[in-house]
NUTI-606608 format. One line per field, with one value per residue (C-alpha): residue number from 1; residue in one letter; z, x, y. Coordinates in steps of 0.05 Angstrom, whole numbers. Layout:
N
drennu <- c(NUM_...)
kolgu <- c(A_...)
Z <- c(Z_...)
X <- c(X_...)
Y <- c(Y_...)
This chain:
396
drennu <- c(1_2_3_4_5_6_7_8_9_10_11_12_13_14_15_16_17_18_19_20_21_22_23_24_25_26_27_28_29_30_31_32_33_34_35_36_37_38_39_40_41_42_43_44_45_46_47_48_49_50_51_52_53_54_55_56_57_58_59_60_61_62_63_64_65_66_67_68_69_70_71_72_73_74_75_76_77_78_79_80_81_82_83_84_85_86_87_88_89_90_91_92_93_94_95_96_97_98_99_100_101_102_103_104_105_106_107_108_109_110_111_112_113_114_115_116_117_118_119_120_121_122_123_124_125_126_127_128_129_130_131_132_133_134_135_136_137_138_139_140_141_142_143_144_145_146_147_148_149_150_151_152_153_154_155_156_157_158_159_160_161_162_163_164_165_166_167_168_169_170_171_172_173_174_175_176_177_178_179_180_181_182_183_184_185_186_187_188_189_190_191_192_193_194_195_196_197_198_199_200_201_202_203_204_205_206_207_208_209_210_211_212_213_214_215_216_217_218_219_220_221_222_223_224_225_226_227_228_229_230_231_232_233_234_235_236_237_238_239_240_241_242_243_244_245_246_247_248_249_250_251_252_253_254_255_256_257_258_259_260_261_262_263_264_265_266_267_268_269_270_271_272_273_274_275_276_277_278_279_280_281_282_283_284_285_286_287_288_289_290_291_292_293_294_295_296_297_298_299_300_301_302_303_304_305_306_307_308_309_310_311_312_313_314_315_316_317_318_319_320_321_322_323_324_325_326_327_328_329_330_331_332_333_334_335_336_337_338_339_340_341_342_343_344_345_346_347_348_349_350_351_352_353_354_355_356_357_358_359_360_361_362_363_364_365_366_367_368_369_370_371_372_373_374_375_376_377_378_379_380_381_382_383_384_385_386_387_388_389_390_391_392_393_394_395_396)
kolgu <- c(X_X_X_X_X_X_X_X_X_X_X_X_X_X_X_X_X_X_X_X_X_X_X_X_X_X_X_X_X_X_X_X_X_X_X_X_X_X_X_X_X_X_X_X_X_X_X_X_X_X_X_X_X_X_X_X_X_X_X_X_X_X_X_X_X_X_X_X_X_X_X_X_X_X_X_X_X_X_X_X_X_X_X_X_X_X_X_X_X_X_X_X_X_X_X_X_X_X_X_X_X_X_X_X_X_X_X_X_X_X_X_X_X_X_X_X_X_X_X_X_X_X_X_X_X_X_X_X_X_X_X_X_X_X_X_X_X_X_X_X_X_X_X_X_X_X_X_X_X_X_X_X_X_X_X_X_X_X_X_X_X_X_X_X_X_X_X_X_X_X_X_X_X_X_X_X_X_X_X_X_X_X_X_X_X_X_X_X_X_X_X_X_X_X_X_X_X_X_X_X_X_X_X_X_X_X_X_X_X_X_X_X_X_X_X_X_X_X_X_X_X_X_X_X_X_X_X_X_X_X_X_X_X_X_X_X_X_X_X_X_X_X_X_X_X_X_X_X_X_X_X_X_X_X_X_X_X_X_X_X_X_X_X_X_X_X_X_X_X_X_X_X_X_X_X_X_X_X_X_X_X_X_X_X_X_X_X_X_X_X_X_X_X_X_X_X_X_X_X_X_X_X_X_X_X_X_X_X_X_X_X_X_X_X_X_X_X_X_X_X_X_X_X_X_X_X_X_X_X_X_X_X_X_X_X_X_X_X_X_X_X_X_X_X_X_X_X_X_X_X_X_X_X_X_X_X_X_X_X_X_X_X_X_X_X_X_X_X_X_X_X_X_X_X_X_X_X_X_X_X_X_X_X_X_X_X_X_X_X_X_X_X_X_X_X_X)
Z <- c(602_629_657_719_750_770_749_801_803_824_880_842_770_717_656_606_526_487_438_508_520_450_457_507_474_412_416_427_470_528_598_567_523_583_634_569_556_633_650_589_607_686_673_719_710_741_747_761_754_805_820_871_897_965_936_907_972_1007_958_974_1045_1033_996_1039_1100_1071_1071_1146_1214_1223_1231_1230_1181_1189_1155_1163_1213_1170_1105_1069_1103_1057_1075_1143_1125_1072_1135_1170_1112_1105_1184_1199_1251_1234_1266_1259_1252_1267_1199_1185_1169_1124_1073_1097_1097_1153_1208_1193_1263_1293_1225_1253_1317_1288_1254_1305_1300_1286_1229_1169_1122_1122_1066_1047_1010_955_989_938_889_930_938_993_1012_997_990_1061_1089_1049_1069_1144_1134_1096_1158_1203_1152_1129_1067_1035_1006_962_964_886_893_886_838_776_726_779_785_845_834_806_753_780_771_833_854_824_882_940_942_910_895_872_835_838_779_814_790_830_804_752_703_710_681_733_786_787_822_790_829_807_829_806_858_831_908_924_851_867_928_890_845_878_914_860_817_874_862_830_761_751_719_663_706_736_668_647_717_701_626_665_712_654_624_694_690_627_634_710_733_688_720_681_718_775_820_810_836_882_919_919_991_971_917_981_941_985_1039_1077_1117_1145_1111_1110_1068_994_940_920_841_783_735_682_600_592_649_602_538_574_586_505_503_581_562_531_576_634_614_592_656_702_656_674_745_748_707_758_825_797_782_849_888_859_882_953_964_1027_1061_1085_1023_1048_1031_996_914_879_815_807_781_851_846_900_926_995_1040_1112_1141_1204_1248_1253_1252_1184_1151_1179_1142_1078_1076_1095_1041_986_930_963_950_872_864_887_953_1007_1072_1073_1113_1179_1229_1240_1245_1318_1314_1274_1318_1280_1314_1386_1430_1379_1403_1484_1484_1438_1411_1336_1351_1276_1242_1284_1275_1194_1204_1233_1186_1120_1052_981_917_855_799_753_680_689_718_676_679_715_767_794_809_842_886_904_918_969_996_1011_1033_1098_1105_1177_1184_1267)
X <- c(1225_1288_1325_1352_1283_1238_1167_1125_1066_1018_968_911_916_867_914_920_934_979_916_875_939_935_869_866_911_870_802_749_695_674_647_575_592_621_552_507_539_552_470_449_492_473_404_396_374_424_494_550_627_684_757_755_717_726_698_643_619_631_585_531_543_538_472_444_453_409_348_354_376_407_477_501_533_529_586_622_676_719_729_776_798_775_702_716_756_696_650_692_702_628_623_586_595_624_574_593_563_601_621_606_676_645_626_658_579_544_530_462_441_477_452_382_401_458_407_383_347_407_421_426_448_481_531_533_601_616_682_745_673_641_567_527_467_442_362_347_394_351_289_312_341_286_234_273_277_352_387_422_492_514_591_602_677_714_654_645_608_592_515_473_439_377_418_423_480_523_514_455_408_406_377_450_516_589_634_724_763_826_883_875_795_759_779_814_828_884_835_752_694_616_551_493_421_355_325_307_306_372_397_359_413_464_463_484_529_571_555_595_663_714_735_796_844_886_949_904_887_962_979_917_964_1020_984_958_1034_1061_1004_1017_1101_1107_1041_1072_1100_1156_1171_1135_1186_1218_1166_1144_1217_1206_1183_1166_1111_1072_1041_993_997_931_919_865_864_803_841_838_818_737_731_693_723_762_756_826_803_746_785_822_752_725_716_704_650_697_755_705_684_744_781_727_718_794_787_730_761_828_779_745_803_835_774_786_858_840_765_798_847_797_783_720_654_620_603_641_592_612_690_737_772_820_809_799_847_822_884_875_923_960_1024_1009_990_1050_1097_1055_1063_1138_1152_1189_1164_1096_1104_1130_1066_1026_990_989_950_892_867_907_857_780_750_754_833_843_888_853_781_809_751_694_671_676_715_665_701_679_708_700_726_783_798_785_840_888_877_867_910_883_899_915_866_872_889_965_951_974_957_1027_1015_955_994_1057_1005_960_1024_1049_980_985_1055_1040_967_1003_1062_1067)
Y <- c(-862_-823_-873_-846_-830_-887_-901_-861_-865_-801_-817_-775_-744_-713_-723_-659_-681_-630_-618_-601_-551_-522_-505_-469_-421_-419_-428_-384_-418_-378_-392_-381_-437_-493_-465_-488_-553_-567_-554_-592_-656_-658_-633_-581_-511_-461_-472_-422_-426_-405_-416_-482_-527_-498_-434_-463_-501_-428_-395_-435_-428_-361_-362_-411_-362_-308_-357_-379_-362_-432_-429_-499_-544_-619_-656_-729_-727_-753_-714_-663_-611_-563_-574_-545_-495_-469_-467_-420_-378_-373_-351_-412_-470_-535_-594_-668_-732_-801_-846_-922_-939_-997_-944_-872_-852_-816_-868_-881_-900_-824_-775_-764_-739_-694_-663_-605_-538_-505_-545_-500_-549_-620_-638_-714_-730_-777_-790_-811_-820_-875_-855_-836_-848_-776_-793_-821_-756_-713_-746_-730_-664_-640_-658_-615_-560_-561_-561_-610_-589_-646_-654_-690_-651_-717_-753_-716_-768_-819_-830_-848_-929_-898_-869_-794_-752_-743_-680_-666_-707_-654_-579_-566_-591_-575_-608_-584_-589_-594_-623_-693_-690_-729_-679_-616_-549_-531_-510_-495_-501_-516_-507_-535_-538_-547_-493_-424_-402_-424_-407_-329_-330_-355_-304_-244_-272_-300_-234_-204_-238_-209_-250_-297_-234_-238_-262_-320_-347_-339_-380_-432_-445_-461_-507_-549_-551_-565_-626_-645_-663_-672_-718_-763_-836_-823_-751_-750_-770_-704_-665_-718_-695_-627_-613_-534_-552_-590_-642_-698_-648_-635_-567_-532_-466_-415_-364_-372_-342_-347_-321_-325_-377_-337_-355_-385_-443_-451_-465_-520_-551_-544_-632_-644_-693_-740_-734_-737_-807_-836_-819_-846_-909_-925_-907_-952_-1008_-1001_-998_-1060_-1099_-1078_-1100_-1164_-1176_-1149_-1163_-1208_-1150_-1098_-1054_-1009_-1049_-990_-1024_-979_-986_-903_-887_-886_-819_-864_-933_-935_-993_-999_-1031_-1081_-1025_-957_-1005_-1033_-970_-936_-984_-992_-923_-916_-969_-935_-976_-962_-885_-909_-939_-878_-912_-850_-843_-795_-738_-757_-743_-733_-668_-658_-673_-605_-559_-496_-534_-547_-529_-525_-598_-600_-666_-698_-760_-787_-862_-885_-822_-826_-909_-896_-832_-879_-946_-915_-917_-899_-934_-896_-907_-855_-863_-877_-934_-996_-1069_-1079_-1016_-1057_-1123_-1096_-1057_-1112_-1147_-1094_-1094_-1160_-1167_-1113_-1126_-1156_-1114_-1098)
């Protein structure tokens, strides 16, 4: 450890090895290769690769678009920004259902009338990697003829409680390699879907992007070195105070790039398996232990049985959140606030929802904190922040 900077933890990290670094400058496996593999371990029959998550969910948006008139997509009112953004980029029209703030799921009592004639699609979200309940919103949406876009971006390896994948349970899903994801290769996207219709409409579509170049696989190298040295406890407080580099920060932004995955993002990927389940086996292990400590002070009731990309904290008020969060040995120990507002509180969305309140997405965007879990998370890491937990859990 240098010993001027202070243990800091990141709130969300996929760690990169040096060996993971070296091969992706040497090896030779190509994206054929990592689409193989990827289909063969989730057990699905078409799967295609591109730059983000984001880009993946507009893809399918895309596709989806060609097969129906519909123009609506139902999502929570409380989820990443990115989901809405994707809908706009795919020219479509963001709808939204009401959350139980108990598990961050649909409200089950508000999803069936959300679900309208105009519903193209509705996305349930394994939010931070807690599960939804993805079969009885399929069973609805499917009865009033919409799709089902499952939203496995932040739950890689996590598997439904009949032993599904996540993301592989609706008409199609997407997973982001991102570099606060289960595992990462800097940034990249994977759709995945048992449909040969929807995979028939996927397929031009993506055949229609333009490829990660050259430049973008030199860029992706850097990434992974970048993630490598600086998402380190040891370092990250140095990035952590750069304010350019934007790191935590949530936006609503429809314009970014939508590619085909390049090679060099593939190489970084050559033993994803392994590194897949031994990150989410410590992210599960931390959530676990964490529940344990905290089981009393609000922790969302969802089981988390699946690996918690982030543990969600439902605090008791905006007060105490505001000075957990303020609390500088708080930010050391990597617990952040969340999206900051529902849906319907995006500037960029003003008007799209006639004054239509979402009371539990907002109360959830006002209350909640998220625990790290990742890998870097030692033994110790969990006590001090069970111990903050507690100590603010009143704070006014």
């Amino acid at each position: 450890m240098i010993p001027f900077l202070p243990r800091t933890l990141p709130p969300a990290a996929a760690p990169i090895s040096p060996a993971d670094l070296l091969r992706g400058l040497v090896t030779h496996r190509s994206l054929g290769h990592l689409e193989n593999d990827l289909k063969a371990f989730f057990g699905v029959r078409h799967l295609f690769l591109v730059s983000s998550g984001k880009a993946a969910l507009v893809v399918i948006l895309q596709a989806l678009r060609t097969l129906s008139s519909r123009r609506e997509v139902l999502i929570p009112a409380y989820t990443c920004f990115s989901v809405p953004s994707a809908i706009v980029r795919a020219g479509l029209q963001v709808a939204l259902c009401d959350i139980d703030a108990d598990t961050l799921d649909f409200d089950p009592h508000q999803i069936e009338s959300a679900l309208t004639e105009a519903t193209l699609c509705v996305v349930p979200t394994h939010l931070f990697g807690g599960p939804s309940d993805v079969g009885r919103i399929a069973a609805l949406a499917t009865s009033r003829g919409a799709f089902v876009v499952e939203d496995a971006a932040q739950a890689m390896g996590g598997r439904a409680s009949d032993g599904r994948w996540l993301g592989t349970q609706g008409d199609v899903g997407f997973f982001s390699l991102g570099r606060g994801k289960n595992i990462t290769c800097g940034s990249g996207g994977i759709i995945l879907t048992q449909s040969d219709q929807i995979a028939a409409a996927i397929r031009p579509v993506h055949a229609g992007l333009q490829s990660e170049s050259a430049w973008d696989g030199l860029r992706a190298w850097f990434e992974a070195l970048a993630i490598l040295f600086f998402l380190h406890p040891t370092v990250y407080s140095i990035p952590a105070r750069l304010p350019f580099l934007r790191l935590g920060e949530t936006r609503f932004d429809s314009d970014f790039p939508i590619k085909k995955m390049g090679g060099a993002k593939a190489r970084f990927l050559v033993h994803w398996n392994a590194r897949l389940q031994q990150h989410n086996e410590a992210r599960q292990r931390n959530a676990m232990e964490m529940t344990k400590h905290l089981a009393e002070y609000y922790v969302a009731t969802r089981e988390w049985l699946t690996p918690a990309l982030r543990l969600p904290l439902l605090l008791p008020d905006r007060a105490a959140k505001e000075a957990l969060c303020a609390s500088p040995d708080a930010i050391r120990a990597g617990i952040r606030p969340m999206y900051p507002a529902a849906i319907h509180q995006i500037d960029e969305l003003a008007g799209t929802f006639q004054g239509r309140d979402f009371p539990a997405a907002r109360s959830v965007a006002e209350h909640l904190v998220t625990l790290p879990t990742h890998p870097y998370v030692t033994p110790n890491d969990l006590a001090v922040i069970a111990a903050l937990v507690q100590r603010h859990r009143f704070s006014t």
